[in-house]
One Martini backbone bead per residue (centre of mass of N, CA, C, O) as a GRO file, in nm:
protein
  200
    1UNK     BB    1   0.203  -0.870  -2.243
    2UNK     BB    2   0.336  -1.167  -2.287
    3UNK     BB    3   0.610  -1.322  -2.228
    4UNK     BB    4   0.613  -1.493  -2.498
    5UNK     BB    5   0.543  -1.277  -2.675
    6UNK     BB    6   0.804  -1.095  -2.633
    7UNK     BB    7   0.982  -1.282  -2.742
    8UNK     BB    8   0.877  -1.356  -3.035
    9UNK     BB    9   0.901  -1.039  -3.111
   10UNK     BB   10   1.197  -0.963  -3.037
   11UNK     BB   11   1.426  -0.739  -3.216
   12UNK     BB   12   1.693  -0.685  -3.364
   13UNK     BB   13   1.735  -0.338  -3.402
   14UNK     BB   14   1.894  -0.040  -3.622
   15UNK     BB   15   1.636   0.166  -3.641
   16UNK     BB   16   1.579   0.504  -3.552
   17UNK     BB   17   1.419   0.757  -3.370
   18UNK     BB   18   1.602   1.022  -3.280
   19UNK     BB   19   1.331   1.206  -3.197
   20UNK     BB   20   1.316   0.988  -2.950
   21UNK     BB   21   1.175   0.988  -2.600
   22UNK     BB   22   1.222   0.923  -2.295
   23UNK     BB   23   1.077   0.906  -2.021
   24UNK     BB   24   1.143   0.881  -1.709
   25UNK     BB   25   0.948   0.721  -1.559
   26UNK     BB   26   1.023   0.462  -1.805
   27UNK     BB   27   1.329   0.457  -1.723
   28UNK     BB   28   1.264   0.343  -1.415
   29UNK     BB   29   1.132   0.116  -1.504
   30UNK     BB   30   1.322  -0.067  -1.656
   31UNK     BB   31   1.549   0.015  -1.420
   32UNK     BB   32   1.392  -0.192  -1.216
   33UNK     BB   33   1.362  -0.452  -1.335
   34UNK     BB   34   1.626  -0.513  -1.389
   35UNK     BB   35   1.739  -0.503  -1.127
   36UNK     BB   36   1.567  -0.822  -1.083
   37UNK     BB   37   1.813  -0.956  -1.206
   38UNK     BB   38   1.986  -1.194  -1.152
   39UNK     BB   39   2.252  -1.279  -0.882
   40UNK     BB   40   2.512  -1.417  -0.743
   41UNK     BB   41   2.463  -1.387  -0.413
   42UNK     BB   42   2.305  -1.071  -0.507
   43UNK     BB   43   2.537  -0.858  -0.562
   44UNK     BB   44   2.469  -0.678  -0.759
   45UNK     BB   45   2.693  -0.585  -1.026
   46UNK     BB   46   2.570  -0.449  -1.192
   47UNK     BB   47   2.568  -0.117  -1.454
   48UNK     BB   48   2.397   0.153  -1.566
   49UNK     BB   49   2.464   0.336  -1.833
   50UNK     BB   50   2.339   0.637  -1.903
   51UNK     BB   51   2.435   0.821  -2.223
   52UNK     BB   52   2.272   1.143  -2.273
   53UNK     BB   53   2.560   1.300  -2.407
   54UNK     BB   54   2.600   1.364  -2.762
   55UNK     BB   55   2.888   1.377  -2.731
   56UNK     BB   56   2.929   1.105  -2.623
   57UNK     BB   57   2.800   0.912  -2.846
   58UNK     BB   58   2.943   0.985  -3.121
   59UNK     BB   59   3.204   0.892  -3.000
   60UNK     BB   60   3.110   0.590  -2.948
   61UNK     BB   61   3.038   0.537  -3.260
   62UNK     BB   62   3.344   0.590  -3.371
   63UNK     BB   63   3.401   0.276  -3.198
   64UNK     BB   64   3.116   0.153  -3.351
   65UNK     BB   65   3.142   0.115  -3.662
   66UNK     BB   66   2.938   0.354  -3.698
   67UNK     BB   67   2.643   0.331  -3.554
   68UNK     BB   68   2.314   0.443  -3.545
   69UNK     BB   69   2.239   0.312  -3.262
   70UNK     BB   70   2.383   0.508  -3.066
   71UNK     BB   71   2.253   0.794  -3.139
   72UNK     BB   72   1.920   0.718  -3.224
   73UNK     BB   73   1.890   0.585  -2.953
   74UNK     BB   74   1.701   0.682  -2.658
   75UNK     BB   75   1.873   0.432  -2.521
   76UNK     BB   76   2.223   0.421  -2.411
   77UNK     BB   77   2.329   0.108  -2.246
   78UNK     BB   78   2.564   0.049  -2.029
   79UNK     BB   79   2.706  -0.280  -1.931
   80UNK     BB   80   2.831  -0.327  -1.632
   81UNK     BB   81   3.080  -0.450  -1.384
   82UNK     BB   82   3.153  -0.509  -1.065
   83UNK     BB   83   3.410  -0.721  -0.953
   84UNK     BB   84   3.368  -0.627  -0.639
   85UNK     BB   85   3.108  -0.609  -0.483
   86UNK     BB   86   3.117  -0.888  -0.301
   87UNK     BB   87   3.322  -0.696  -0.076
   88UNK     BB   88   3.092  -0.415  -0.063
   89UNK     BB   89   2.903  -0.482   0.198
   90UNK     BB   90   2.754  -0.740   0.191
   91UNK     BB   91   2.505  -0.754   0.354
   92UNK     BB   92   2.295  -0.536   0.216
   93UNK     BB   93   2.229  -0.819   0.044
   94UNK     BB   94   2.085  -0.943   0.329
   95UNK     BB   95   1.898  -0.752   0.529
   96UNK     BB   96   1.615  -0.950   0.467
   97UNK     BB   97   1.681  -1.159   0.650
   98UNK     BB   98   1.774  -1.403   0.854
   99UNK     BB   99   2.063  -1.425   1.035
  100UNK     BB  100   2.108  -1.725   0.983
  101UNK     BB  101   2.132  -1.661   0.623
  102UNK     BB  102   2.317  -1.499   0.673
  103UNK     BB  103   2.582  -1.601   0.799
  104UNK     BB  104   2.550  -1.840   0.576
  105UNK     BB  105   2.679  -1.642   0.327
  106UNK     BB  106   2.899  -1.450   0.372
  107UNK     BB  107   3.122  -1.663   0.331
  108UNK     BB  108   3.048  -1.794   0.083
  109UNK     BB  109   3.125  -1.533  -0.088
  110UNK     BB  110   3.432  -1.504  -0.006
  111UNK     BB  111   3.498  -1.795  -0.109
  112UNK     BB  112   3.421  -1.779  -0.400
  113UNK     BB  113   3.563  -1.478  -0.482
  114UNK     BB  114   3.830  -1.521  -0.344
  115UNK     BB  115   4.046  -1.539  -0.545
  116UNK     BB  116   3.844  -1.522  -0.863
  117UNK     BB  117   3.895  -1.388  -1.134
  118UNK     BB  118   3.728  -1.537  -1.293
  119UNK     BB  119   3.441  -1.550  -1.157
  120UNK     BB  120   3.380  -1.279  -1.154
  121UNK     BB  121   3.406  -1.215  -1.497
  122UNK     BB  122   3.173  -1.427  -1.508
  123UNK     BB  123   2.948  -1.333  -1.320
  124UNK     BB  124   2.983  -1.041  -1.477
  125UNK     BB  125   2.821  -1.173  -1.786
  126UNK     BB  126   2.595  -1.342  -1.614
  127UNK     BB  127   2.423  -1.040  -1.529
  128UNK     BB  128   2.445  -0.917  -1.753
  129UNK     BB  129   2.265  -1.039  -1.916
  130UNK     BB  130   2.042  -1.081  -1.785
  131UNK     BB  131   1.968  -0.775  -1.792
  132UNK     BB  132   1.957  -0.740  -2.115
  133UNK     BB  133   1.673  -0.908  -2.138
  134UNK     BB  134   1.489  -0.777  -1.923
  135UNK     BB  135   1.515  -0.488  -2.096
  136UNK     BB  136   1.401  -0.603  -2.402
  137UNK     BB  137   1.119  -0.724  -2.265
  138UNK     BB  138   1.022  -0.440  -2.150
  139UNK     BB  139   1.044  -0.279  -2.398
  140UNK     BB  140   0.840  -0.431  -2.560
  141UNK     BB  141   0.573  -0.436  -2.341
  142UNK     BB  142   0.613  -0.106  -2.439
  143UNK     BB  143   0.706  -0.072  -2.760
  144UNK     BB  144   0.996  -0.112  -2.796
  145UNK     BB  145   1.310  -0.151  -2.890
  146UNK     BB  146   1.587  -0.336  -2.962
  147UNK     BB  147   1.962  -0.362  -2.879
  148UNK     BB  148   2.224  -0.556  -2.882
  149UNK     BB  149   2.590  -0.495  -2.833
  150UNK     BB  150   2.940  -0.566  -2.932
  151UNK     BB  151   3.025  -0.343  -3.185
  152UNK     BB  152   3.319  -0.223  -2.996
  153UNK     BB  153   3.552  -0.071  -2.824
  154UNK     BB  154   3.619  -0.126  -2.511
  155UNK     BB  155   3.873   0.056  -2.468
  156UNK     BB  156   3.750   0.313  -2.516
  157UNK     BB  157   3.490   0.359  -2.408
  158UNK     BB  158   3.616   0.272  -2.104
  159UNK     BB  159   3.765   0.595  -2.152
  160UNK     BB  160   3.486   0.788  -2.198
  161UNK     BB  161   3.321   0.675  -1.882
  162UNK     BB  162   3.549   0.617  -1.676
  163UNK     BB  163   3.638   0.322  -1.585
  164UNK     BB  164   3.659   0.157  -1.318
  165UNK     BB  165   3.865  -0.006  -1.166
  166UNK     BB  166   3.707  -0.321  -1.132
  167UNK     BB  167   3.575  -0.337  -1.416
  168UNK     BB  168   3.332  -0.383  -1.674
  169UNK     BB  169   3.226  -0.489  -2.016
  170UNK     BB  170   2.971  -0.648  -2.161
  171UNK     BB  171   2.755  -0.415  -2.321
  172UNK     BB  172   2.492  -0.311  -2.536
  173UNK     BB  173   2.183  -0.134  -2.502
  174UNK     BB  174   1.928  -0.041  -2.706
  175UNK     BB  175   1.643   0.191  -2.697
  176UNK     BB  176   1.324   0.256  -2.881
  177UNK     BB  177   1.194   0.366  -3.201
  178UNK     BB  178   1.137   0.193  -3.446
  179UNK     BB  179   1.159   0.222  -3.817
  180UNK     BB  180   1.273  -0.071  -3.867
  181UNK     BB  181   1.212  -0.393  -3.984
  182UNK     BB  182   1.344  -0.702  -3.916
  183UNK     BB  183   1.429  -0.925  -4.027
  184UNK     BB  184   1.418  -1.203  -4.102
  185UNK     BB  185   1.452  -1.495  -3.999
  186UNK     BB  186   1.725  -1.671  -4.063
  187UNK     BB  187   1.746  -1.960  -3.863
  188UNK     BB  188   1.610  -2.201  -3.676
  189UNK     BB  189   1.728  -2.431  -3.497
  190UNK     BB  190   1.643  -2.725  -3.426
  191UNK     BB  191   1.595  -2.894  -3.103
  192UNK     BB  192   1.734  -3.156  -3.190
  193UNK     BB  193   2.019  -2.990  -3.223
  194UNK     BB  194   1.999  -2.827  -2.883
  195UNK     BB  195   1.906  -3.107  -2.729
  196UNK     BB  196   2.075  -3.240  -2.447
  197UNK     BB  197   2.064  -3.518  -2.281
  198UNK     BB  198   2.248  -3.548  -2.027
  199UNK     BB  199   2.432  -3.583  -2.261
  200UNK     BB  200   2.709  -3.620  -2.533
   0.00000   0.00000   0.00000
């Protein structure tokens, strides 16, 4: 499946197999993808959690307005991202660069998000977005559904997954064997509305 079909198929979808397991093999597939997904200045803040301990899910669905894909699909993946990543150990990020590419990186990540409590914040809802759309598109390319989520208490769950201080989440993706197509499409804004040439 090429990318542009992969776009135009994925739907979020909210009925699984609740029977249905991913692979290991599969499941590592997804989340090396994932993890290709672009972060500024590498930093790679995501972090996914995957959930599959059925009694912590049951839990996490009573904070989710009670949905059924939060236990019913195969893979509940909560994107959280280290708020502080950006300071732990930052060289790792850039270690197959050439010393003078790293040397103008490290201070640069530094001075960007030194006391930029704003920008943390932001870099990391723009990193977990970005990783659960390549998540989405892996799992369509390999034949699964899959379902974007943030109808949950975020202080709740942040509380059953023991989120540490200095995290934050982002959202949930679900992903599995749907099994109820998708509605149809409500309606797409056409691009004449969506799309403004140089200013507003």
């Amino acid at each position: 499946m090429n990318v542009s079909t992969a776009i135009q198929k994925r739907r979020s979808i909210k009925t699984f197999d609740p029977s249905h397991k991913l692979s290991d093999a599969e499941i590592k597939h997804l989340l090396s993808l994932a993890a290709l997904s672009p972060t500024a200045f590498n930093i790679q803040n995501w972090r996914f959690v995957l959930v599959n301990d059925p009694e912590v899910r049951r839990k996490i669905r009573s904070v989710a307005w009670d949905q059924a894909q939060v236990t019913d699909a195969s893979l509940l993946i909560i994107l959280a991202a280290d708020l502080k990543a950006w300071q732990k150990e930052p060289a790792r990020y850039w270690k197959n660069v050439p010393p003078a590419t790293r040397e103008l990186l490290l201070p640069a990540i530094d001075q960007y998000y030194r006391d930029q409590e704003q920008a943390q914040r932001d870099e990391a809802m723009r990193s977990c977005g970005m990783a659960a759309m390549t998540l989405m598109l892996a799992a369509e390319e390999m034949g699964y559904a899959s379902c974007p989520m943030d109808g949950f208490d975020f202080e709740a769950v942040a509380n059953l997954i023991h989120l540490p201080e200095d995290y934050v989440i982002s959202m949930f993706v679900v992903i599995g064997k749907g099994v109820k197509e998708a509605w149809p499409r409500g309606g797409q804004l056409p691009l004449e509305e969506i799309v403004v040439y140089n200013s507003f």
